[in-house]
Every structure is written in C-alpha cells, then in structure tokens.
C-alpha positions in Angstrom: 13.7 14.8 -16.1 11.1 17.2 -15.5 10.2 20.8 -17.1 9.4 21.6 -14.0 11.4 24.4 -11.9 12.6 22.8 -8.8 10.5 25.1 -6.2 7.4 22.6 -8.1 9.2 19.7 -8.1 9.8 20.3 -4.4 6.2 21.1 -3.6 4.9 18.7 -6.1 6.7 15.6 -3.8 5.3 17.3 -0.3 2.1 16.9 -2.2 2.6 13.1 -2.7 4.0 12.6 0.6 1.1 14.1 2.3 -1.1 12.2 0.1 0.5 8.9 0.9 0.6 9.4 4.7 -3.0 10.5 4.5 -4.0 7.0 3.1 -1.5 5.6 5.7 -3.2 7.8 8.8 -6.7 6.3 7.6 -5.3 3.0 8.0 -3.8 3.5 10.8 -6.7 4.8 12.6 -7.9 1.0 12.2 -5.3 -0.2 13.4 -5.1 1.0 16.6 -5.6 -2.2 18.8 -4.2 -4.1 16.0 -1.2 -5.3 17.8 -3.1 -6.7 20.8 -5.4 -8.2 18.2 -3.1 -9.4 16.3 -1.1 -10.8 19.1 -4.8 -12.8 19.8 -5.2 -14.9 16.5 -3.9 -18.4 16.2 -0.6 -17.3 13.3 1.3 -19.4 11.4 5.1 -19.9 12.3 6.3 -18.1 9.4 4.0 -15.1 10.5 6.4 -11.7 11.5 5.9 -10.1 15.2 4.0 -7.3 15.2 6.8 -4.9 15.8 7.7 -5.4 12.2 4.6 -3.8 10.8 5.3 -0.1 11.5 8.8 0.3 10.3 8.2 -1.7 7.1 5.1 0.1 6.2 6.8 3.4 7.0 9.5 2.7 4.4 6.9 1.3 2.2 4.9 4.2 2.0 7.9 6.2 1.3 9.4 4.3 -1.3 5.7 4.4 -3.1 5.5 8.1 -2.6 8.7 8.6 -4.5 7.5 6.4 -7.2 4.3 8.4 -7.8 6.7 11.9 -7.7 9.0 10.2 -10.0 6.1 9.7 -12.9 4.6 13.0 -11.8 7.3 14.5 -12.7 7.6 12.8 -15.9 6.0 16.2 -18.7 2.4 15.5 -18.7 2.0 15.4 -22.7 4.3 12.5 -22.8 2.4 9.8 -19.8 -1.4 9.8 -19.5 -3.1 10.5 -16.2 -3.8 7.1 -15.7 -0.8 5.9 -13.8 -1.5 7.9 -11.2 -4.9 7.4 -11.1 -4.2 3.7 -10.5 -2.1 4.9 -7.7 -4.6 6.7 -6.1 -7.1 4.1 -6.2 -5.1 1.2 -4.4 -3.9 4.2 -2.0 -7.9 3.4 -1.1 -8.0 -0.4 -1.4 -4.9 -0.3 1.0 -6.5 2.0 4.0 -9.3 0.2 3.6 -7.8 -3.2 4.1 -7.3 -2.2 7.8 -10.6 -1.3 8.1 -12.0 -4.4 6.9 -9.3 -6.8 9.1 -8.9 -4.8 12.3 -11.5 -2.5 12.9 -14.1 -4.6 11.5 -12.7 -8.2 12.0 -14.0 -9.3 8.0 -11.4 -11.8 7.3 -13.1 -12.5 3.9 -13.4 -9.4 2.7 -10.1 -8.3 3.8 -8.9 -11.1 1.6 -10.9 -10.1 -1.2 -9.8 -6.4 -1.0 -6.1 -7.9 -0.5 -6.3 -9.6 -3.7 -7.7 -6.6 -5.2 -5.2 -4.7 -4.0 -2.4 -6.9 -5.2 -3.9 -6.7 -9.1 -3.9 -3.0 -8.7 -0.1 -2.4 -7.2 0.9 -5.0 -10.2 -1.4 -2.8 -12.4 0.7 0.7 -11.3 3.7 -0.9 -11.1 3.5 -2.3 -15.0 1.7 1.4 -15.9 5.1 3.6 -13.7 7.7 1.1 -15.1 6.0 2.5 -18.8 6.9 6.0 -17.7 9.8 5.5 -15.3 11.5 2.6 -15.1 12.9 3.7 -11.5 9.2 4.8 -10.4 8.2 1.0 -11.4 11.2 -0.8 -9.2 10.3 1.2 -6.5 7.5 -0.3 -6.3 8.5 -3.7 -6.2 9.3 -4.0 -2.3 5.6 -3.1 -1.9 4.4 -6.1 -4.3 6.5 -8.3 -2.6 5.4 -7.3 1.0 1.7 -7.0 -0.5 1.9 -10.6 -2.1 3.4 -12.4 1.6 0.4 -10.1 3.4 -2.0 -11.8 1.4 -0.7 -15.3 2.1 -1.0 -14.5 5.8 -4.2 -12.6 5.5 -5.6 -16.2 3.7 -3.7 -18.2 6.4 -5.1 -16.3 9.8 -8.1 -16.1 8.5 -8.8 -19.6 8.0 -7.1 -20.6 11.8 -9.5 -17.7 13.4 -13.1 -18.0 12.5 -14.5 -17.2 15.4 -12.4 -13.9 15.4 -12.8 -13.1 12.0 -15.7 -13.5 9.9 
C-alpha cells in the first residue's frame, strides 16, 4: 500500500492516465485512415476486423495505466525508478509503431519496432511483477495482444509488398 495520502494517490493515477492516453493519441493520430488501409491489405483468415482494434486498445491502455499507478504507488525507497522508466520507453516504441505501419506504410520496420516492443512490455512486466505482483498480471493481456500483433504485423507484411515496404 502506499504512504501516500489518497488526494496523491488520486492525482498520481490522473497523472498516468493522461500519460497513457497521450502515447495512445500519438498513435492514433497515425492511424487515422488505418481502417480503410487496413481493410486494403491482402490479411490472413485468422486476422480480426478492424472494429476490434479500438475497444481492445482502449481496455489495453487502461489496464497498463493501472499497472504503472499500482508500482508508482509502491514507497519509492523500496522499487527503483527503473520500472517505470521501462514503461515509459515502450509507451514510445508503441505510438511509434503506428507511425511506422500506417502513416508511413514501413512494414519492416514496424516489425522490428514490434519485436522491440514485445522485449520491452516482457521487460516491464518481469520488473512490475518485482514490485507488484498485480501491477505485473495486468499487464499480461497487453503481452498476449502484443505477441498475436506481431504475428500479423510479420504475416501482412509479407502478403503486401507493394503496400508496405
């Protein structure tokens, strides 16, 4: 539990909401067209309709900005600042994945900064499991969801080359 009185604890996850949404609203702002984009490329069967993407990134997002106010919480004399850090930084690799795939059609480096991305959630999962165990679960969904994007990332990729470098 936190030292914290609750009027920061409150503050403190409005802080790591907005944070999250504001790494979600850069992305976004790639992904404008990226339903009629999307709807273009040749996708494997096992590919989901692009109505899926918004409400399971929304719940995403929130589930992984409750994790990062659950180890925030956590006294800062007992975690180091590096959990967060780590959440910060794949907050970055994930905008920019949009970037690279929509806005920018660079299939392979989309997949490279997918599989970068993928390291790094397992990397702040592992390091908010170390402080919360709770904080580290909640993660998970995102892993899972990460780990089937980059399968389908690899997979329209290679059936699109003349739509995605």
């Amino acid at each position: 539990m936190s030292d914290r009185p609750v009027s920061k604890q409150i503050l403190g996850l409005f802080g790591w909401l907005a944070v999250t949404a504001i790494a979600a609203a850069v992305g976004t702002l790639a992904s404008v067209h990226a339903a009629s984009f999307y709807g273009e490329l040749t996708r494997p069967s096992w590919a989901p309709p692009a109505s899926w993407f918004g409400p399971v990134w929304s719940v995403l997002y929130l589930l992984m900005a409750l994790a990062a106010w659950d180890v925030w919480r956590v006294p800062p004399e007992t975690r180091t600042r590096a959990p967060l850090l780590l959440y910060i930084v794949q907050l970055a690799v994930n905008a920019l994945w949009s970037w690279l795939f929509f806005a920018w059609r660079l299939g392979g480096l989309a997949f490279a900064d997918i599989v970068v991305l993928l390291a790094l959630i397992v990397a702040t999962s592992v390091s908010f499991w170390r402080v919360k165990r709770l904080a580290g679960a909640l993660l998970l969904p995102y892993l899972c969801w990460v780990g089937f994007a980059t399968a389908l990332n690899w997979s329209v990729w290679q059936s699109n080359p003349a739509l995605l470098r």
